[in-house]
C-alpha positions as CSV (number, residue, x, y, z in Angstrom):
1,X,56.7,-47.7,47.0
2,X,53.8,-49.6,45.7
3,X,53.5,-49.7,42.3
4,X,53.4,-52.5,40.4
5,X,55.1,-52.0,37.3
6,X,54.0,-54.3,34.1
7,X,57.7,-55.9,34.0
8,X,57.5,-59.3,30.9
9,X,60.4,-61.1,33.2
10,X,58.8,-61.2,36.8
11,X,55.1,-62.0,35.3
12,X,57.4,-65.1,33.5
13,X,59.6,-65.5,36.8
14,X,55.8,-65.9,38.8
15,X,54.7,-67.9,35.9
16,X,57.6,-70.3,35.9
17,X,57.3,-70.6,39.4
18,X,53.4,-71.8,39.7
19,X,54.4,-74.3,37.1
20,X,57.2,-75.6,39.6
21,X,54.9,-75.5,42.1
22,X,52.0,-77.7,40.8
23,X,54.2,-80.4,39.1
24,X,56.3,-80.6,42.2
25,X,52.9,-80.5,44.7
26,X,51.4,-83.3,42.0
27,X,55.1,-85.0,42.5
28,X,54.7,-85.0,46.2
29,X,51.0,-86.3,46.2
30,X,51.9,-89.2,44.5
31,X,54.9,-90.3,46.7
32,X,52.7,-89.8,49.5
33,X,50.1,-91.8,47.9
34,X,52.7,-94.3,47.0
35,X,54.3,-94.4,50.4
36,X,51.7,-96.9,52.1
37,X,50.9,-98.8,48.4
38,X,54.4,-100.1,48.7
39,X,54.4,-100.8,51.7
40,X,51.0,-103.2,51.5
41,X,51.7,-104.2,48.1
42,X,55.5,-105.2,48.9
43,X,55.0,-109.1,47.9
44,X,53.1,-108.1,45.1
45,X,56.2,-106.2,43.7
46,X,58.2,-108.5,44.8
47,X,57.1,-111.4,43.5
48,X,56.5,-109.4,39.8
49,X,60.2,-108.2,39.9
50,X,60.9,-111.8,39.9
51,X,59.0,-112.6,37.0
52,X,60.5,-109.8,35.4
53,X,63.7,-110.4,36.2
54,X,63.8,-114.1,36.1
55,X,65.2,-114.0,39.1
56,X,62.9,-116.4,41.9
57,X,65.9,-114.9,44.6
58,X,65.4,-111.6,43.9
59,X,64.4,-109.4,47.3
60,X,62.7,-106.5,47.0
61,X,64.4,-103.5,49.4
62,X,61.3,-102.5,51.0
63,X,63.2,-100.2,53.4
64,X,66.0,-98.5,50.8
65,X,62.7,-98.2,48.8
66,X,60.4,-96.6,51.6
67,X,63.3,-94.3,52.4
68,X,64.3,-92.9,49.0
69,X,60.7,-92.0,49.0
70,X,60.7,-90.0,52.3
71,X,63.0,-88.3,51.0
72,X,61.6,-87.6,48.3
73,X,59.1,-86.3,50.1
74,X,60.8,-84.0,52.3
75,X,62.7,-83.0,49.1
76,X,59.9,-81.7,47.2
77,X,58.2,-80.1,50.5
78,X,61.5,-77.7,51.2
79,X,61.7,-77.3,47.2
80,X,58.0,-75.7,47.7
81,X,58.7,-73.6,50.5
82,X,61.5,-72.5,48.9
83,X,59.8,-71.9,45.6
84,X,56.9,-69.7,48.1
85,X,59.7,-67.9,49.5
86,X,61.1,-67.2,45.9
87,X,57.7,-65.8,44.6
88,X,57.0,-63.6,47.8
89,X,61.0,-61.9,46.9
90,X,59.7,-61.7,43.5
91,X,56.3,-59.5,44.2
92,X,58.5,-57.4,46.5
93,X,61.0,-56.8,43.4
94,X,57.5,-56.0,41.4
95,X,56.1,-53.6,44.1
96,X,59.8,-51.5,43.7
97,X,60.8,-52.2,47.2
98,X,62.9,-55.5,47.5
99,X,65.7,-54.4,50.1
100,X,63.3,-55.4,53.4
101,X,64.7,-57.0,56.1
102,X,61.8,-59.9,55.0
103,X,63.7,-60.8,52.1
104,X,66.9,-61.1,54.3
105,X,64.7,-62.9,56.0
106,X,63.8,-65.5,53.2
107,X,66.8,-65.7,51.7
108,X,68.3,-67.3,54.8
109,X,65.7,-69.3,54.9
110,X,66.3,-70.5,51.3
111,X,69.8,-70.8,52.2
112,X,69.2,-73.5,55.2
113,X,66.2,-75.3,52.5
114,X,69.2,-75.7,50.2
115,X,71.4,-76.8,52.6
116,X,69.0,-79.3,53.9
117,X,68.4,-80.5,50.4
118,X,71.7,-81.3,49.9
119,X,72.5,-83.0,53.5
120,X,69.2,-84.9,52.2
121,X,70.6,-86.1,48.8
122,X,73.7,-88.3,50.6
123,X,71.4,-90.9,52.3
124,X,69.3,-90.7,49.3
125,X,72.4,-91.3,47.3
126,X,73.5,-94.8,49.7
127,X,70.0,-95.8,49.4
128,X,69.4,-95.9,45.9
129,X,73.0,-97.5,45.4
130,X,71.8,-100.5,47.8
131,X,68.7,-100.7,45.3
132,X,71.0,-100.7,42.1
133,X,73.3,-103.0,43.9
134,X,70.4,-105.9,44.4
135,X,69.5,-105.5,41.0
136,X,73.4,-105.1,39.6
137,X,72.8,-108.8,38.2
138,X,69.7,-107.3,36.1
139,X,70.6,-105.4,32.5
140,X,70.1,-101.7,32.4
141,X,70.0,-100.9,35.9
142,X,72.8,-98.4,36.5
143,X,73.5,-95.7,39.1
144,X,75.5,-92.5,39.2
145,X,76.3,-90.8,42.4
146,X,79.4,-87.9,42.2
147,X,80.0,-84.7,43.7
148,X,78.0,-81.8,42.2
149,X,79.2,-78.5,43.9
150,X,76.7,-76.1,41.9
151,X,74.4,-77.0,45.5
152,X,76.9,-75.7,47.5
153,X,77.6,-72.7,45.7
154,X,73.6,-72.4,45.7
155,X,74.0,-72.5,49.5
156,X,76.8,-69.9,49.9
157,X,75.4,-67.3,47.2
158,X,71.8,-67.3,48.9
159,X,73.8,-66.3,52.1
160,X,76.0,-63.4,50.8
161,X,72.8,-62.4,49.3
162,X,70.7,-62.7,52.6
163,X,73.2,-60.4,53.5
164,X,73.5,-57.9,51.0
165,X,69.4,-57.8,51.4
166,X,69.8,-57.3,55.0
167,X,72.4,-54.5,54.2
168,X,70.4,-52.9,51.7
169,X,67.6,-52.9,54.6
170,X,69.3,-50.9,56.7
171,X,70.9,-48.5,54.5
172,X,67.4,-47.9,52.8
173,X,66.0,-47.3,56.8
174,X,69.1,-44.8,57.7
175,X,68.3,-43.2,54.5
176,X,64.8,-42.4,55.2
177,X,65.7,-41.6,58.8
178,X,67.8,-38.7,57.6
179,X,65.4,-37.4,54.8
């Protein structure tokens, strides 16, 4: 089947999805840019943090810092692979033939992205309570870290559906074997 039918919520689905893309691609530029600026620029920043936080003891965490941001960075690549494999399900759904073992394919893929992303967020989580905790002393600086189980339940339902997908595959293959 290749027609591609004029359906309102996958051209908004594909829309919605190049939007992600470029703000998260523009997101991930920047951290990459940033990556060596803080690095170089580290006694710079340091010394205005003092300044601004009237603080002359006040040591900047160069590494917590540096590491939040590869993270960041490896965050946003897996949430664009992801978002690619996304959009390549979503013009199977428009040419009327999403049950291919592909799509099985990608959703396990998108299942291990997820996971990754949120193995990722923990270390990214103690990191950026070491930053709030050298800045504790300083008003307004708070962190939040908790459990959040909607990633997990991402994780698992991207799995049963890999496998539904790769169910669907074959039943639509013994299907046309018998026809």
């Amino acid at each position: 089947m290749t027609t591609r039918p004029n359906d309102p919520l996958l051209l908004a689905g594909r829309l919605i999805i190049v939007v992600m893309q470029a703000i998260l691609g523009f997101a991930a530029v920047v951290l990459i840019i940033g990556l060596p600026l803080v690095f170089f620029l580290r006694d710079k920043i340091t010394a205005e943090a003092r300044i601004e936080y009237a603080n002359p003891d006040l040591v900047f965490p160069l590494g917590a810092v540096l590491g939040i941001m590869v993270f960041g960075i490896l965050f946003l690549a897996g949430a664009l692979w992801f978002l690619r494999l996304l959009r390549k399900i979503i013009d199977t759904v428009g040419e009327g033939d999403p049950f291919v073992p592909a799509n099985a394919e990608r959703l396990t893929l998108m299942g291990w992205l997820a996971l990754a992303a949120q193995l990722l967020a923990i270390p990214a989580a103690g990191a950026a309570l070491y930053i709030a905790k050298n800045f504790e002393e300083q008003d307004g600086i708070t962190v939040d870290a908790g459990l959040d189980l909607s990633g997990v339940v991402l994780v698992v339902v991207l799995f049963i559906l890999a496998r539904v997908f790769r169910h669907g595959a074959a039943m639509r293959d013994d299907l046309e074997g018998t026809v």
